[in-house]
C-alpha positions, 0 to 999 in steps of 0.5 A: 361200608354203607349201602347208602354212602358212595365214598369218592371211587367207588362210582368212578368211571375212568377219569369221571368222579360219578357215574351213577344209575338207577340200577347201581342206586338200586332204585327206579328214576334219579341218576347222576353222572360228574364228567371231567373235561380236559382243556380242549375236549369235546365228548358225546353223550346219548341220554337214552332214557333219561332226561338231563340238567348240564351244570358246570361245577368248574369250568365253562362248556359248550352244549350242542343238542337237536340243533341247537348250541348253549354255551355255558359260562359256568365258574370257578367252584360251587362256591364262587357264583350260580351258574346257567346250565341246560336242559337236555332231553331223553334220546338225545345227542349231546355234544359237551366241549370246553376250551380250558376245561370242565367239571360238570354235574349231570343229574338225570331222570328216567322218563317218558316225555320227550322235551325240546331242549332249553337254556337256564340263564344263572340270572334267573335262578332264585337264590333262597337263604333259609333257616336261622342262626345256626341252620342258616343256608343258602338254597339255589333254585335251579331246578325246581317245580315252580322255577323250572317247570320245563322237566317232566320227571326231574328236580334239582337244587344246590345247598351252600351250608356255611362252615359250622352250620346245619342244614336239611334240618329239621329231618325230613322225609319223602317216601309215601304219598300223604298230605304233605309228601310224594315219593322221591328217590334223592341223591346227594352229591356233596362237595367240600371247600378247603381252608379257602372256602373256596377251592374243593378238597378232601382235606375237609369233611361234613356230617350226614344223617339218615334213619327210619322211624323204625330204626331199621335205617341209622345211619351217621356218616362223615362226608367228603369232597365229591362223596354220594349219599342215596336217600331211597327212604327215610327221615334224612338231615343234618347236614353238618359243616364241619367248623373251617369247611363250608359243604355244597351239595347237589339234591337229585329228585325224581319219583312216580308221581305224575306232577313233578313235586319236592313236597316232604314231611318234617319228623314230628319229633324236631319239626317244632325247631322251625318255629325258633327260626323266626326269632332268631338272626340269619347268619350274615355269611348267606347268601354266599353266591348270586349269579354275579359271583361270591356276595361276601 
């Protein structure tokens, strides 16, 4: 099994799909934790270290940290709406709760700064379709610099590639400081809709790749409902939906740089596929979300 691809169980903690640190990634900043709440459970939580975004994936929650009280409408699944979500800061105290139960995805980021914690309403969020024909997507801005600039180390965004399409593509990479990049360790969290486009399953399945220039990484893996991939180096992209199976993921970032950025590096070899993008059609299922709910 690759080093690289966490198939679901293999980070699991009890009950808790994703439990992931910088030390069990084997790097030095993005972590990841998916938490499942039953109806009525309240659970405590220290961040210690890290810096935090609470994003339901399924369910509504109630945040309580350093005073202050957020509640979470959330949603059905990744694939019915853009959520609100919190920011929670390093050495913290959260009380996450929920009275019909809860799904909810904390990426995380080591970090030095302490910040007061703060509310992101889903009405906010940027909704971005990017690319074209077949690499058309959907991008959701939650977290990202420009967005949210209210983080001191950590970036986050979500990705709704509609069945049959590809996306993080043209292959790119984050791994040096250049003109054009900053080093960021990624996380890739996916989950995969059922034969309803809506509901995750493992019944469907994607594609994921990720290589070196120098062919000491290449790697091509089929991904499923609620699998990790890390990108600590590296060209990565596609992603590819499998026809019948729209993909969401969820891209964890963080890095040494002392300016929070996303700023990559196409491969030189598909970069020139950006340039097709602009005579072709968008694919009319994007946008699937916005914050008021599925938009087809």
């Amino acid at each position: 099994m690759s080093e690289l691809h966490r198939p679901l169980g293999t980070l699991s903690d009890g009950a808790d799909p994703v439990r992931l640190t910088p030390d069990t990634a084997g790097w030095r900043y993005s972590g990841l934790r998916v938490l499942s709440l039953a109806p009525g459970e309240t659970r405590v939580l220290h961040t210690g270290e890290f810096e935090a975004f609470v994003l339901p994936l399924a369910g509504s929650a109630t945040v309580r940290v350093d005073g202050r009280v957020f509640d979470l409408r959330g949603r059905d699944s990744v694939f019915t709406r853009v959520t609100d979500f919190a920011y929670v800061p390093r050495d913290a105290e959260v009380e996450l709760s929920t009275r019909d139960g809860l799904e909810v995805a904390l990426p995380m980021a080591r970090c030095t700064r302490r910040l007061d914690p703060e509310y992101g309403p889903a009405e906010d969020v940027p909704v971005e379709v990017r690319g074209a024909g077949q690499a058309t997507r959907q991008v959701t801005n939650f977290g990202v610099p420009g967005v949210w600039d209210h983080a001191d180390k950590l970036n986050a965004c979500e990705l709704i590639t509609p069945d049959g399409n590809w996306s993080s593509y043209p292959p790119h990479k984050h791994d040096e400081a250049s003109e054009c990049e900053v080093v960021n360790e990624e996380i890739y969290y996916f989950r995969i809709a059922g034969r309803d486009g809506v509901t995750p399953s493992r019944e469907g399945f994607g594609l994921h790749r990720t290589y070196t220039s120098d062919g000491e990484l290449d790697e091509d893996v089929a991904v499923r409902d609620h699998d990790v991939f890390l990108i600590p180096r590296g060209y990565h992209g596609p992603c590819v939906a499998a026809p019948g199976y729209p993909m969401y993921y969820l891209n964890v970032l963080a890095g040494p740089a002392p300016e929070r950025s996303m700023a990559f590096c196409d491969d030189p070899a598909h970069g020139w596929v950006r340039d097709t993008w602009a005579t072709q059609d968008l694919d009319p299922r994007c946008p699937v979300t916005s914050h008021e709910g599925r938009v087809q």
